[in-house]
C-alpha atoms as one frame of an Amber mdcrd trajectory, in Angstrom:
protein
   0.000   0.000   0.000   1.159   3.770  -1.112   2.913   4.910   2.062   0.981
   9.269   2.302  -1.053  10.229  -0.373  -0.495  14.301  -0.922  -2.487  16.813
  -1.856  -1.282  20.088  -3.500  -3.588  21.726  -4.272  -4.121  25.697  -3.299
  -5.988  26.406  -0.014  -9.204  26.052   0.924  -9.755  23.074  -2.525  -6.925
  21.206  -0.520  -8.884  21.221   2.835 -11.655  19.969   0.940  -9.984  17.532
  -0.576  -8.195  16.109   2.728 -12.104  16.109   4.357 -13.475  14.164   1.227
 -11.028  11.708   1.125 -11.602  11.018   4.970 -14.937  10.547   4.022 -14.212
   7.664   1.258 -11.350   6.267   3.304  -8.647   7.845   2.376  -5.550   9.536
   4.953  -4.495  12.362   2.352  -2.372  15.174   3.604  -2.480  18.610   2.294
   0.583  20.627   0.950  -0.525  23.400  -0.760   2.339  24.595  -3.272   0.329
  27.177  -4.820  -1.507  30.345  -3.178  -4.448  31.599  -4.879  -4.202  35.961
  -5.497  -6.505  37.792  -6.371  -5.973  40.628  -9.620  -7.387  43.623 -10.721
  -9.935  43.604 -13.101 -12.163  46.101 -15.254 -15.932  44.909 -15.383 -17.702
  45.038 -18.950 -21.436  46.961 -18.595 -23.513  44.492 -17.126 -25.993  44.786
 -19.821 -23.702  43.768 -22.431 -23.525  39.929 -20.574 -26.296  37.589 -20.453
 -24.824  34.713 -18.388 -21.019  34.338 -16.244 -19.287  31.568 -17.256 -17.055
  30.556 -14.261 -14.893  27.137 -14.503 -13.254  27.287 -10.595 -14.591  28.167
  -7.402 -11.501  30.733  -7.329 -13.090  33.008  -9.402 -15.992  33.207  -7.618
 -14.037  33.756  -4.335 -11.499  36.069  -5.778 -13.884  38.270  -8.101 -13.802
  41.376  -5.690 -16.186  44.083  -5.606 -16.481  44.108  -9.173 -18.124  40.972
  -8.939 -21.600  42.664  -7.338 -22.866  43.753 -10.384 -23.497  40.141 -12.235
 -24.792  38.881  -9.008 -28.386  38.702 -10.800 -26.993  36.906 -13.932 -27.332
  33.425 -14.431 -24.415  30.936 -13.850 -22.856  28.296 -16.393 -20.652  26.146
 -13.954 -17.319  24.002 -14.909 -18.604  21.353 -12.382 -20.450  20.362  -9.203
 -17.936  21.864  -7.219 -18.302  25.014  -8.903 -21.748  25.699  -9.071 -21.951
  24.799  -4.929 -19.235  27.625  -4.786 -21.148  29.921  -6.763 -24.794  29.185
  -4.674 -23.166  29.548  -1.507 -22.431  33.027  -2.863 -25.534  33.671  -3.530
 -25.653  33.159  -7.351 -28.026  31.613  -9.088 -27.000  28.383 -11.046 -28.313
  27.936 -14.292 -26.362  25.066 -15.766 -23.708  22.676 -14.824 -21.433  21.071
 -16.847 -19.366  17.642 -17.199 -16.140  19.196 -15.454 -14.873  20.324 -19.203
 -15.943  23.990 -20.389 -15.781  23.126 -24.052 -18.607  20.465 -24.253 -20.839
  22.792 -21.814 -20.009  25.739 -23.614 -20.915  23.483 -26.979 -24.319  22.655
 -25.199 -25.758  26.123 -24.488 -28.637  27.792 -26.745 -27.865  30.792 -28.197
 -27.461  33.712 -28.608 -25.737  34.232 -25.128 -23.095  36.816 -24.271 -20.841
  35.213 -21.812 -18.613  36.898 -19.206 -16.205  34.698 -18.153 -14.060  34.956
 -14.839 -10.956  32.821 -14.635  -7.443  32.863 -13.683  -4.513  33.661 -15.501
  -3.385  30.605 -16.527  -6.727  28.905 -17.557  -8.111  25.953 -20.797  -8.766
  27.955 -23.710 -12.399  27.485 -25.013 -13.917  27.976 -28.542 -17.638  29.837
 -28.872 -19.881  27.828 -31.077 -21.722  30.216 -33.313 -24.036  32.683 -31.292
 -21.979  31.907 -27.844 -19.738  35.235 -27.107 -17.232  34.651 -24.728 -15.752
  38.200 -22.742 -12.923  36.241 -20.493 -11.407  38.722 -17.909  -8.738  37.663
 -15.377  -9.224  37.678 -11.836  -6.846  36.039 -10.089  -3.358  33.992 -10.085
  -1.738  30.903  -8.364   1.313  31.749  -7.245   3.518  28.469  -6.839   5.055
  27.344  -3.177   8.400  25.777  -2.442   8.093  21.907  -1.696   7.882  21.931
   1.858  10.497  19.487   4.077   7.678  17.145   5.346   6.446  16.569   1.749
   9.601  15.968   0.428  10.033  13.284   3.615   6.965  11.426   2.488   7.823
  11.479  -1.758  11.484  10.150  -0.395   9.720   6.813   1.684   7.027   6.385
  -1.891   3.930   8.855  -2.209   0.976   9.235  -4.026   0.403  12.549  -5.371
  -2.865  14.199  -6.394  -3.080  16.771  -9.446  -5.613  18.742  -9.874  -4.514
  20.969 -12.545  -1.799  20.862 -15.171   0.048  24.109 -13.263   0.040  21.784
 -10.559   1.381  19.136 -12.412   4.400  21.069 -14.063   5.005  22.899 -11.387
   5.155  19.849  -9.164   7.706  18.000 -11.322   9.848  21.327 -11.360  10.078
  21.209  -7.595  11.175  17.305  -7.737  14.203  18.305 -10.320  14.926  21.411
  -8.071  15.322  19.253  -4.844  16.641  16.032  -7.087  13.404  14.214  -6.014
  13.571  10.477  -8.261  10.188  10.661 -10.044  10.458   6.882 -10.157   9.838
   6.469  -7.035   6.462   8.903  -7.432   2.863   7.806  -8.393   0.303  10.232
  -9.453  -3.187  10.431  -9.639  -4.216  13.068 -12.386  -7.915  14.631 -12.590
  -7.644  14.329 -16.303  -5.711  13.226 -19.281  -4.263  16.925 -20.058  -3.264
  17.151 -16.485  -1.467  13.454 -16.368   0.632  14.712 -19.916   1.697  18.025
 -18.403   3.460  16.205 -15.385   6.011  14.766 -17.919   7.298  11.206 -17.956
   9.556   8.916 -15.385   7.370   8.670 -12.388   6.220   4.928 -10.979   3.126
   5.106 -12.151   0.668   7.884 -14.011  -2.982   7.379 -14.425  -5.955   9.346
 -15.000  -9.454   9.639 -13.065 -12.464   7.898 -15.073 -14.016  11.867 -15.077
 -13.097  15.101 -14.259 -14.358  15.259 -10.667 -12.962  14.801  -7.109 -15.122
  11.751  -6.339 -13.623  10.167  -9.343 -10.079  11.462  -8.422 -10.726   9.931
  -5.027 -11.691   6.586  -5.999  -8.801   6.513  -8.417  -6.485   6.751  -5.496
  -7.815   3.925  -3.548  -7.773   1.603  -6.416  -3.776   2.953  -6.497  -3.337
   2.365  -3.066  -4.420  -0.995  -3.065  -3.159  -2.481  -5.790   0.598  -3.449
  -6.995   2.049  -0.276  -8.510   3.644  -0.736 -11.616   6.804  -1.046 -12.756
């Protein structure tokens, strides 16, 4: 069995993820290596956007006071996640998508001017005919040094947890910086994108079934309890 399973993801998604995996089973410990800022941004008129498209809770946490003025308009969320994020702020939810924005962006009726808050590094997405897309910037992730009791736990065999591929390059950055052997690494990707950007020579790489932290979750225990590979 995988001696720690890690999580790195930026505060609070790497509480979450710690609580959720005690919930299915699951001893994860977090090390965030990334702090979520928020940035600057100028607003469009709020009568030129029919719906916000938001694809992480971030950018409903980090909007700022900008954000009050698209309070009434209806919501297009990423994921589950997401769209609890965005009713807990009082937002009103109108769709939710598979954990890709593409395929729900593909999915909505038009017309529909979309305002979309995101972070600076973010998936690009391409507007089917009548979708508009406005994409402003709200925040950054800022990466973290590898802390010493991480770097204890990837040196006895770890399990790592990406959530993103910035996580996942920056991640195998820090393990050439502090001469970390990937081979003696497993990781866990939410998705296929995120699995490719973390490079090759670790113990083991695999993907979750679906973008989402149950499936994440359930990916790791099947890791944990099985052989890894050679």
């Amino acid at each position: 069995m995988t001696a720690a399973i890690l999580a790195i993801r930026p505060e609070p998604g790497s509480n979450a993820t710690v609580a959720a995996g005690r919930e299915a089973g699951l001893a994860i410990t977090g090390f965030p290596l990334f702090e979520i800022r928020p940035l600057a941004w100028v607003a469009p008129s709020p009568g030129d956007v029919d719906g916000l498209l938001i694809g992480s809770a971030n950018a409903v946490r980090h909007a700022g006071p900008a954000f009050g003025a698209f309070r009434g308009k209806p919501v297009h969320a990423v994921g589950e996640a997401t769209a609890r994020a965005a009713q807990a702020a009082g937002l009103a939810v109108a769709t939710v998508g598979p954990g890709h924005l593409q395929p729900l962006v593909d999915a909505l009726p038009g017309p529909l001017r979309l305002l979309r808050l995101t972070g600076a590094e973010h998936v690009p997405v391409a507007p089917p005919a009548g979708i508009a897309i406005d994409t402003r910037i709200v925040y950054e992730s800022v990466p973290l040094p590898l802390p010493p009791a991480a770097m204890e736990r990837l040196g006895g065999g770890a399990l790592v947890l990406l959530h993103s591929a910035a996580a996942a390059r920056h991640f195998a950055a820090e393990c050439e910086r502090l001469g970390i052997p990937r081979s003696g690494v497993r990781l866990a990707a939410l998705a296929p994108r995120i699995a490719q950007a973390a490079g090759e020579g670790w113990r083991e790489v695999r993907s979750a079934s679906a973008p989402s932290e149950r499936a994440l979750l359930a990916l790791a225990r099947d890791m944990c309890h099985e052989r890894p590979s050679r």
